[in-house]
Each structure stands twice: as C-alpha cells, then as structure tokens.
PDB file of N, CA, C and O in Angstrom:
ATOM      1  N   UNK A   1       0.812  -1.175   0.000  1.00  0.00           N
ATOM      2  CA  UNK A   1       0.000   0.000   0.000  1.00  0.00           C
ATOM      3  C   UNK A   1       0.868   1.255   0.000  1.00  0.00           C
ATOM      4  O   UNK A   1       1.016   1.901  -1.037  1.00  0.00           O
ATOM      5  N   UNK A   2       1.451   1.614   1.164  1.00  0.00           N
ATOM      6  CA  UNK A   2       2.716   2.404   1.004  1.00  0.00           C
ATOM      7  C   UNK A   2       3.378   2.524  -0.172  1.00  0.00           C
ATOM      8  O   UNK A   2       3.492   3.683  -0.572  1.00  0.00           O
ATOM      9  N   UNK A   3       4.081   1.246  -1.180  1.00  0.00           N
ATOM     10  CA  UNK A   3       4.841   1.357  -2.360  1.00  0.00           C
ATOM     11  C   UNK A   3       4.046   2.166  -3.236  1.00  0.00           C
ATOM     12  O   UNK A   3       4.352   3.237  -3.760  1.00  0.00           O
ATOM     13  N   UNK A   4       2.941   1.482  -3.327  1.00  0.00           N
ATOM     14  CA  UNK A   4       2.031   1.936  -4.398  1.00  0.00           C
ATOM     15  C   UNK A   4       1.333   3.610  -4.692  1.00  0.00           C
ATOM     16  O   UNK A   4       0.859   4.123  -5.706  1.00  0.00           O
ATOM     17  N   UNK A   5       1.561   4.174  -3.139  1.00  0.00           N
ATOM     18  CA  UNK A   5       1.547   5.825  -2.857  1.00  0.00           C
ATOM     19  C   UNK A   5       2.831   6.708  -3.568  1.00  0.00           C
ATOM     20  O   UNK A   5       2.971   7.696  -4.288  1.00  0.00           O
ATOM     21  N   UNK A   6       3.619   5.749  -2.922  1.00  0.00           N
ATOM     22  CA  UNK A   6       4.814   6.494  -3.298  1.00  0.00           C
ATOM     23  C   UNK A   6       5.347   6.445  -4.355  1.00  0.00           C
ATOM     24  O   UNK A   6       6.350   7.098  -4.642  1.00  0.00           O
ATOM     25  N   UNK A   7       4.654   5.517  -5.241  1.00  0.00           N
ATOM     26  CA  UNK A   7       5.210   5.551  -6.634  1.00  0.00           C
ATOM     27  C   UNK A   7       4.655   6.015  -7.488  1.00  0.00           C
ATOM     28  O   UNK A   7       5.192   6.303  -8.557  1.00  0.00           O
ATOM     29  N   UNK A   8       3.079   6.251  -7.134  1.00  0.00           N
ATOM     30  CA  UNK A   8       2.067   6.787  -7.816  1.00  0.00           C
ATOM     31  C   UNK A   8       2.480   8.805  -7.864  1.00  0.00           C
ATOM     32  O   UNK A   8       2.575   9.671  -8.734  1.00  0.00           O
ATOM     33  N   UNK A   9       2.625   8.706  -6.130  1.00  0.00           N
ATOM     34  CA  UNK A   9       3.467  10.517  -6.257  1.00  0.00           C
ATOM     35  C   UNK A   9       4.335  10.895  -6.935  1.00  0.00           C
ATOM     36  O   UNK A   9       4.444  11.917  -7.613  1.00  0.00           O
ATOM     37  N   UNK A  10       5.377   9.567  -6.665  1.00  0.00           N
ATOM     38  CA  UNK A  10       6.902  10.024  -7.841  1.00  0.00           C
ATOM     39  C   UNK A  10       6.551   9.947  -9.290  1.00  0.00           C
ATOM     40  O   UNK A  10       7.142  10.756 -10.004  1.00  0.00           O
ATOM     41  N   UNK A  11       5.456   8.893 -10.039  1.00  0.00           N
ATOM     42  CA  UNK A  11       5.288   9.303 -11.383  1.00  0.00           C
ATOM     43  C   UNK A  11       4.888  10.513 -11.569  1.00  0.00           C
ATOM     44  O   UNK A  11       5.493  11.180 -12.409  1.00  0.00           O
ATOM     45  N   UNK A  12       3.805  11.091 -10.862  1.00  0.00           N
ATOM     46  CA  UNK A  12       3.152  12.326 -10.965  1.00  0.00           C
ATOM     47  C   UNK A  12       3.359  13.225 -10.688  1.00  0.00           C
ATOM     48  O   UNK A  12       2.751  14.215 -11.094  1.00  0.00           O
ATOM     49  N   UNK A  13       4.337  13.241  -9.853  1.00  0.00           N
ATOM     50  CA  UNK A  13       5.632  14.323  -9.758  1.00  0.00           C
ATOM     51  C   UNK A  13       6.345  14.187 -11.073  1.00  0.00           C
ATOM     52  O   UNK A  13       5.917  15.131 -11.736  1.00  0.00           O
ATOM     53  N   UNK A  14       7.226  13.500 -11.822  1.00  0.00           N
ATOM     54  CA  UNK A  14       7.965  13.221 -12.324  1.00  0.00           C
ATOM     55  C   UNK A  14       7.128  13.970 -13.928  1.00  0.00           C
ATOM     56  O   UNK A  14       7.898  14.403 -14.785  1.00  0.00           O
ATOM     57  N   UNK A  15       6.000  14.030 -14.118  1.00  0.00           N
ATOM     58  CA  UNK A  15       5.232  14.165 -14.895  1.00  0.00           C
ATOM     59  C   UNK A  15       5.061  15.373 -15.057  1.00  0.00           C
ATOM     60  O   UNK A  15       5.098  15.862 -16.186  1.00  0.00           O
ATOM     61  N   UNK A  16       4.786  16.279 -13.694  1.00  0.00           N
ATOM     62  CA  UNK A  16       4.837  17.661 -13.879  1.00  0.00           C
ATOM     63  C   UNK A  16       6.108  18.056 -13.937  1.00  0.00           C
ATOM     64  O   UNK A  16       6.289  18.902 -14.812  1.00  0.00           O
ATOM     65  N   UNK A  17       7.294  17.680 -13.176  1.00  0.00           N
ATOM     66  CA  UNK A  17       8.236  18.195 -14.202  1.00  0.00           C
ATOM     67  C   UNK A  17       8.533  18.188 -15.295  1.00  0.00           C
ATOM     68  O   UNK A  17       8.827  19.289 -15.762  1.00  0.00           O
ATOM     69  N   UNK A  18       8.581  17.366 -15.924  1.00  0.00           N
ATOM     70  CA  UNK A  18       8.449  16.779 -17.404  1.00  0.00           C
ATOM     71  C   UNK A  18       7.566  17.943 -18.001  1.00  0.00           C
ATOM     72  O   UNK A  18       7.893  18.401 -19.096  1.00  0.00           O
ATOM     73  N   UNK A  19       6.593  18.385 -17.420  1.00  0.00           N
ATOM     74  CA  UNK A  19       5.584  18.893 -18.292  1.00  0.00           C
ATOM     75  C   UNK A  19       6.316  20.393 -18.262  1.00  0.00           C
ATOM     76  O   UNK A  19       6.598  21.054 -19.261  1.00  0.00           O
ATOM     77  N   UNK A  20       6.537  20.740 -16.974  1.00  0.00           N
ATOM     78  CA  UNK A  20       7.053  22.426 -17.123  1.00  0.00           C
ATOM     79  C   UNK A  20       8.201  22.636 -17.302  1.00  0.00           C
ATOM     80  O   UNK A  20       8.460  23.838 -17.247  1.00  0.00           O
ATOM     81  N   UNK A  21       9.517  21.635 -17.610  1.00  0.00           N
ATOM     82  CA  UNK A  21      10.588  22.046 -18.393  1.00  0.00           C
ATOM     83  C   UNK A  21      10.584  21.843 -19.858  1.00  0.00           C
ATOM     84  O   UNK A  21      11.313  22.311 -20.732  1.00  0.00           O
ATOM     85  N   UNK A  22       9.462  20.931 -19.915  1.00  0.00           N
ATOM     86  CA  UNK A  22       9.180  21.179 -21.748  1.00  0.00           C
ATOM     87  C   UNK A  22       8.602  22.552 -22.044  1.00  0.00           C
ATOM     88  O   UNK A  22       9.060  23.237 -22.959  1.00  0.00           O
ATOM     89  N   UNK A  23       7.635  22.944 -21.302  1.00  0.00           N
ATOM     90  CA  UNK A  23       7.224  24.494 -21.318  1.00  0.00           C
ATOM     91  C   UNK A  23       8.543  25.308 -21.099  1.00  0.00           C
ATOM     92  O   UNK A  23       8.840  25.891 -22.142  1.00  0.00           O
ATOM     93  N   UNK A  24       9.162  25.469 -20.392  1.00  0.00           N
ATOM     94  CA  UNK A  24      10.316  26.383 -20.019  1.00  0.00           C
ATOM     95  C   UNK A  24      10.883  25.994 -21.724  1.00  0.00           C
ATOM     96  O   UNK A  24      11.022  26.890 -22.557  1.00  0.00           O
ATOM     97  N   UNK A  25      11.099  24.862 -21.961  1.00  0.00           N
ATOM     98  CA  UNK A  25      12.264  24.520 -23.245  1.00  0.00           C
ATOM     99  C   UNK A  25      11.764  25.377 -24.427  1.00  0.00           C
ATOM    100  O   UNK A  25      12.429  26.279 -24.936  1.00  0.00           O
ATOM    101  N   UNK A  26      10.238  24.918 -24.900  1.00  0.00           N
ATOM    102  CA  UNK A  26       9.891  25.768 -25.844  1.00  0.00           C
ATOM    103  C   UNK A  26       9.351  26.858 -25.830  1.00  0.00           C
ATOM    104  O   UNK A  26       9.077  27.280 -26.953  1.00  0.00           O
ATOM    105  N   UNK A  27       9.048  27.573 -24.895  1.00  0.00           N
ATOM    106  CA  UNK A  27       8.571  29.275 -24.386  1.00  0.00           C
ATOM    107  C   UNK A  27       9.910  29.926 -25.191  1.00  0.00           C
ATOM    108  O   UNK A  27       9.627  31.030 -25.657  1.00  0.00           O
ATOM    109  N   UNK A  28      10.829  29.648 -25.371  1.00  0.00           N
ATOM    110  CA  UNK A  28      12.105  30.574 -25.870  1.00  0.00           C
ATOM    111  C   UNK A  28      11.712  30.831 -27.294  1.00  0.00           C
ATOM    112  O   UNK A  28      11.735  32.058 -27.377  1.00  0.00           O
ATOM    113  N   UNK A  29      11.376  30.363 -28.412  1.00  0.00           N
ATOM    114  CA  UNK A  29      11.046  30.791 -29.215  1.00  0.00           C
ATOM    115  C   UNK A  29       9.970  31.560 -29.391  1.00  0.00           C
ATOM    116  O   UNK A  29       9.898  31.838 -30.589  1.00  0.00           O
ATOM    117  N   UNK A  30       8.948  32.121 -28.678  1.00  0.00           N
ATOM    118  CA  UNK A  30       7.756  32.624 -27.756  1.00  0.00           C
ATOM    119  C   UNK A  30       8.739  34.050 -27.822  1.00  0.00           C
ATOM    120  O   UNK A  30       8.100  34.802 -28.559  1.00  0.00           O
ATOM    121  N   UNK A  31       9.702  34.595 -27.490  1.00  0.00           N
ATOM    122  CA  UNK A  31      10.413  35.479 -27.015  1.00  0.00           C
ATOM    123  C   UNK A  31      10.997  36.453 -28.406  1.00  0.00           C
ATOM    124  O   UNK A  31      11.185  37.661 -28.551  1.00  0.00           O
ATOM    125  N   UNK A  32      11.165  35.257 -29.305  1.00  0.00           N
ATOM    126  CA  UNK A  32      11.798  36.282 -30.236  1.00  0.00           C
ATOM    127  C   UNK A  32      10.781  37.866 -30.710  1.00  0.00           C
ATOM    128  O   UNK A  32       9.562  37.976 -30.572  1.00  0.00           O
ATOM    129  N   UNK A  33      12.009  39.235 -31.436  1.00  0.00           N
ATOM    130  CA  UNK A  33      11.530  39.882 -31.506  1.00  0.00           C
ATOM    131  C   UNK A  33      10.869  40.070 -33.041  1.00  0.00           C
ATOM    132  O   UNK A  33      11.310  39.248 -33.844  1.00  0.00           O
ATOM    133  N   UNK A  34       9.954  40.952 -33.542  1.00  0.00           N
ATOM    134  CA  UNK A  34       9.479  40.699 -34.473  1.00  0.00           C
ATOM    135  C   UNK A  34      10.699  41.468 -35.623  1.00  0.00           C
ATOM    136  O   UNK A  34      11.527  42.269 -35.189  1.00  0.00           O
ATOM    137  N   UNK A  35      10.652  41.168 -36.762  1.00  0.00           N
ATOM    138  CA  UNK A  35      11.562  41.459 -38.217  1.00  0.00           C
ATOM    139  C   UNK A  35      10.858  42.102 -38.658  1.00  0.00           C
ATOM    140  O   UNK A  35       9.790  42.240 -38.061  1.00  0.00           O
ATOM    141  N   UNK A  36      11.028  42.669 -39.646  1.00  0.00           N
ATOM    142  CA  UNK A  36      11.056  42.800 -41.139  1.00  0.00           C
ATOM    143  C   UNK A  36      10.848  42.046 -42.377  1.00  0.00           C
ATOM    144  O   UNK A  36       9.993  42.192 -43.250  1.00  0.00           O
ATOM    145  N   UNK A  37      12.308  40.774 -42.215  1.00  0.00           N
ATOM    146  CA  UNK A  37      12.782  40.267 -43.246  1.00  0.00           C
ATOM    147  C   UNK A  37      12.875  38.910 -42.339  1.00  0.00           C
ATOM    148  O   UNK A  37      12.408  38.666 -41.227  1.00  0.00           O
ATOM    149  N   UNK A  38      13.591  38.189 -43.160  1.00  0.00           N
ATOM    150  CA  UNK A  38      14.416  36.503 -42.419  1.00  0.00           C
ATOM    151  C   UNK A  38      15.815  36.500 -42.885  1.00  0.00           C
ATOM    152  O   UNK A  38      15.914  36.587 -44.108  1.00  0.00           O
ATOM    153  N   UNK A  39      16.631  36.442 -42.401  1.00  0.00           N
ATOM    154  CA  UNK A  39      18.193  36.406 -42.203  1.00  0.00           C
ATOM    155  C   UNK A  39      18.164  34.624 -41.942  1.00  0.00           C
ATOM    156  O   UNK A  39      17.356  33.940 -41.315  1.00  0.00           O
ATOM    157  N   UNK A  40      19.708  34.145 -42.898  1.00  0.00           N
ATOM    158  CA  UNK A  40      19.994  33.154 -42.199  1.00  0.00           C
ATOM    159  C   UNK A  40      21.003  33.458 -41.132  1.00  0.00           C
ATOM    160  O   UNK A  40      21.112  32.608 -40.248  1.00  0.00           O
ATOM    161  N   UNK A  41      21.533  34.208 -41.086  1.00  0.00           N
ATOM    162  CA  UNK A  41      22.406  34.966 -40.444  1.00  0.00           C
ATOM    163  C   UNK A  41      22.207  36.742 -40.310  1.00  0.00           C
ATOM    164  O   UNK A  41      22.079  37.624 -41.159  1.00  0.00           O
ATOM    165  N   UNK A  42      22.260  36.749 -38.666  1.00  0.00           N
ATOM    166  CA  UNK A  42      22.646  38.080 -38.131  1.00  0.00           C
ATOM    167  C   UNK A  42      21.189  39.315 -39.075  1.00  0.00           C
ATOM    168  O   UNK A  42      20.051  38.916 -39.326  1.00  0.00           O
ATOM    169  N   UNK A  43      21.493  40.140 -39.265  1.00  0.00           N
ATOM    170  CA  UNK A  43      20.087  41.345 -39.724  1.00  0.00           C
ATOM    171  C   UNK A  43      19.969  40.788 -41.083  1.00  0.00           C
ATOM    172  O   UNK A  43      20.759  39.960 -41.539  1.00  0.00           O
ATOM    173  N   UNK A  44      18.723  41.380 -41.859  1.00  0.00           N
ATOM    174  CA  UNK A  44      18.464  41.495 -42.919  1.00  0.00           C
ATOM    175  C   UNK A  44      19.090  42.126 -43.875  1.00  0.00           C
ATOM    176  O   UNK A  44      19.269  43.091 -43.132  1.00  0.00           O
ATOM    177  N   UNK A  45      19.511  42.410 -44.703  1.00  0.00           N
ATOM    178  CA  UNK A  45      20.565  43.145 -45.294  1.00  0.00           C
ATOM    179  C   UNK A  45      19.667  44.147 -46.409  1.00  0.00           C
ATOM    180  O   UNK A  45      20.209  45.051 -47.045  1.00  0.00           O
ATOM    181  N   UNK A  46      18.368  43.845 -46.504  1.00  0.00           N
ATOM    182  CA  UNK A  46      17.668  45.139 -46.798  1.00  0.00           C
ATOM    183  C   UNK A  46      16.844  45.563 -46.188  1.00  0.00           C
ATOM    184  O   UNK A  46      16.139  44.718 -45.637  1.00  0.00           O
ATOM    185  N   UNK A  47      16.456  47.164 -45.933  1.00  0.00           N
ATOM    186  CA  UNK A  47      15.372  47.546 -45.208  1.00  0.00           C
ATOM    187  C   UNK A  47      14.396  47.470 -45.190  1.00  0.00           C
ATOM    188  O   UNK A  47      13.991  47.092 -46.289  1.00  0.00           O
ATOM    189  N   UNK A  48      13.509  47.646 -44.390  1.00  0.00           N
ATOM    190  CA  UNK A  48      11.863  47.725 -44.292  1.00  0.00           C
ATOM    191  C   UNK A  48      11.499  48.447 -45.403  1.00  0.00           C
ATOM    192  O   UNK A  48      10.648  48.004 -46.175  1.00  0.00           O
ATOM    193  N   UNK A  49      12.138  49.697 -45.608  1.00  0.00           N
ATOM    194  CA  UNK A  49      10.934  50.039 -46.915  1.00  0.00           C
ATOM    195  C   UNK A  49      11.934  50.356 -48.146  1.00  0.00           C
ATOM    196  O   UNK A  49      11.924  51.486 -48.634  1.00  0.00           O
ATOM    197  N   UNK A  50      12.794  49.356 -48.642  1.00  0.00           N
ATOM    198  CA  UNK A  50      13.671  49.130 -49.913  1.00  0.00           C
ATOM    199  C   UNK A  50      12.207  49.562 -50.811  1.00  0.00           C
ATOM    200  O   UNK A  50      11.083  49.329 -50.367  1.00  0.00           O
ATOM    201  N   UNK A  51      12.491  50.286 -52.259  1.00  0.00           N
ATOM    202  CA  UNK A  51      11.993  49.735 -53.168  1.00  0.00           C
ATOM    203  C   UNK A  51      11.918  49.360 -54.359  1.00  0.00           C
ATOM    204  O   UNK A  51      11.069  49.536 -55.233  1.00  0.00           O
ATOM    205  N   UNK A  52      13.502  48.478 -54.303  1.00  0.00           N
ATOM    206  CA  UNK A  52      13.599  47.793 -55.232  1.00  0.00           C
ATOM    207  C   UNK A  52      14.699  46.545 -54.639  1.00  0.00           C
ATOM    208  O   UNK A  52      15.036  46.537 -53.455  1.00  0.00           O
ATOM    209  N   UNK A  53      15.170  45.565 -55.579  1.00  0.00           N
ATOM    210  CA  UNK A  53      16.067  44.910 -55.704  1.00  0.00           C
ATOM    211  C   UNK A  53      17.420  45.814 -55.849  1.00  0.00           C
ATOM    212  O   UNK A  53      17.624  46.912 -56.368  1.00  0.00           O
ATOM    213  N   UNK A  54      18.448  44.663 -55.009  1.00  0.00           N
ATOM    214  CA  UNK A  54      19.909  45.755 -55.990  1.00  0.00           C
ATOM    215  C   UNK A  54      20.168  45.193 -57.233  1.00  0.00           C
ATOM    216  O   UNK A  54      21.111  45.665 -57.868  1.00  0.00           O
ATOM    217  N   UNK A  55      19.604  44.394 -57.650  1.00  0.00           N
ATOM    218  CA  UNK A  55      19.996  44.072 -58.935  1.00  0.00           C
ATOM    219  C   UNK A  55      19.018  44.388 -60.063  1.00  0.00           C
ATOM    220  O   UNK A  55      19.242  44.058 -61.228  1.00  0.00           O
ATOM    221  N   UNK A  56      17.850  45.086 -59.642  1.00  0.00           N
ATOM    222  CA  UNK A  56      16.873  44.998 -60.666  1.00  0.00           C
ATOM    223  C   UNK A  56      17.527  47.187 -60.708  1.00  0.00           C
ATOM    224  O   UNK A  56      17.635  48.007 -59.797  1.00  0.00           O
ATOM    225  N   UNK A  57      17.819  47.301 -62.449  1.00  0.00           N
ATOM    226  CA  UNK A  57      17.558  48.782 -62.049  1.00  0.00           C
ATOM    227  C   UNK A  57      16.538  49.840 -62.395  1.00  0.00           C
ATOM    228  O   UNK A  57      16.186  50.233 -63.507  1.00  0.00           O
ATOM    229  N   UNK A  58      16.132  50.221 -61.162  1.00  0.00           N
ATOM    230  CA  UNK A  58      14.977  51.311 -60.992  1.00  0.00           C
ATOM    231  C   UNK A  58      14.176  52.445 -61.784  1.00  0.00           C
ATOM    232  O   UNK A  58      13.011  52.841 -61.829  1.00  0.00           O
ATOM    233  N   UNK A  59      15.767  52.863 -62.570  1.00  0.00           N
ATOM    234  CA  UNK A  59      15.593  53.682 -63.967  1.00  0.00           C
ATOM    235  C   UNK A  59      15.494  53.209 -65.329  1.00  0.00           C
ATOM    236  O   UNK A  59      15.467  53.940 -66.320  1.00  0.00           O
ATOM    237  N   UNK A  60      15.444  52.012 -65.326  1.00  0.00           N
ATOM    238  CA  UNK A  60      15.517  51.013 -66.691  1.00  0.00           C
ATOM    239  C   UNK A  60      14.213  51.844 -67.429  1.00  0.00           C
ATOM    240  O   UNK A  60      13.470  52.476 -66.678  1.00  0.00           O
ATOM    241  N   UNK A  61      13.893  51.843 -69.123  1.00  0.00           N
ATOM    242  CA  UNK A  61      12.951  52.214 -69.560  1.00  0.00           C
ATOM    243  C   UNK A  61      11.644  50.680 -69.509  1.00  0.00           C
ATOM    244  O   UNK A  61      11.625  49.513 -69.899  1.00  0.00           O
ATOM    245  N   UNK A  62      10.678  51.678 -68.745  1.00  0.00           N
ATOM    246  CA  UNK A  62       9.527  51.004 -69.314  1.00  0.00           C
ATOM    247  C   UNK A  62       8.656  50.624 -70.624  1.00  0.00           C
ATOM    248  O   UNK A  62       8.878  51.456 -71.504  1.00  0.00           O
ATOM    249  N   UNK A  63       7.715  49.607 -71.043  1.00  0.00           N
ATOM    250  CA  UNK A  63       7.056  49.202 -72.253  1.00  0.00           C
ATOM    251  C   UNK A  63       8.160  48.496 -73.130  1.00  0.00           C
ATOM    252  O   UNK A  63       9.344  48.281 -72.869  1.00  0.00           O
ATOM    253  N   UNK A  64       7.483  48.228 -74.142  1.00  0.00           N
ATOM    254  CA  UNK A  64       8.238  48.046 -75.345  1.00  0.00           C
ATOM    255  C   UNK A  64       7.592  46.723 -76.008  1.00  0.00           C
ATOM    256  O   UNK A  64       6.395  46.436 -75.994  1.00  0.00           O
ATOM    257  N   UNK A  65       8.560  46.035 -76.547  1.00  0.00           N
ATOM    258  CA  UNK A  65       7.964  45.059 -77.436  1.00  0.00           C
ATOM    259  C   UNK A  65       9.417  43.743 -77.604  1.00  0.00           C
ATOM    260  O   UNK A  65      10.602  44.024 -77.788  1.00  0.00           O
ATOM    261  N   UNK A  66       8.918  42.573 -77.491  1.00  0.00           N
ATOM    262  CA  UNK A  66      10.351  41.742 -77.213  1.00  0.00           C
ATOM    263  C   UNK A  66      10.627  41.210 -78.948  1.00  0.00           C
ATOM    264  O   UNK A  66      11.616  40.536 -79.236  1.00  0.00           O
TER     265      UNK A  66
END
C-alpha cells in the first residue's frame, strides 16, 4: 500500500516536471523579436521600406515590345 503511494506521487511528480521544463524549453522561441525580413544569419541586409532589388535597375525604360 505504502509502495504503491509512493510511486504513484513520484510518477506524478515526475510528470509535472516533465511537463514544465518542456514548457520552459519551448517558451524561448515565444520570445523572439518581431523582423522585417528573415536572415539566415545576423540582420536582414535590406530595409523595411527598400523599393527595389539591388539588382533589378529602378531607372531602366519602361514598355516596349520583345
């Protein structure tokens, strides 16, 4: 009777820890701050309000015929 208390507490103990260091583990991504952009690395390397590509150029003539 005794065993069966005490093992029943230690699973269910064992369970809520389990449960709130998985919470603690994934709450960290919960934290990040919001972007702009997605970097695989470090900032975005263009701004919030770019408007264009650097490779596309801006003054090119419009219309025409191919």
């Amino acid at each position: 009777m005794i065993v069966s208390k005490l093992s029943r507490d230690f699973f269910s103990t064992a369970r809520g820890v389990a449960a709130l260091s998985s919470l603690i583990l994934l709450s960290g991504t919960a934290l990040a701050a919001p972007q702009h952009g997605i970097s695989m690395y470090g900032e975005p390397d263009l701004p919030s309000d770019f408007s264009a590509l650097p490779y596309v150029n801006a003054d090119a003539p419009k219309g025409g015929a191919i």
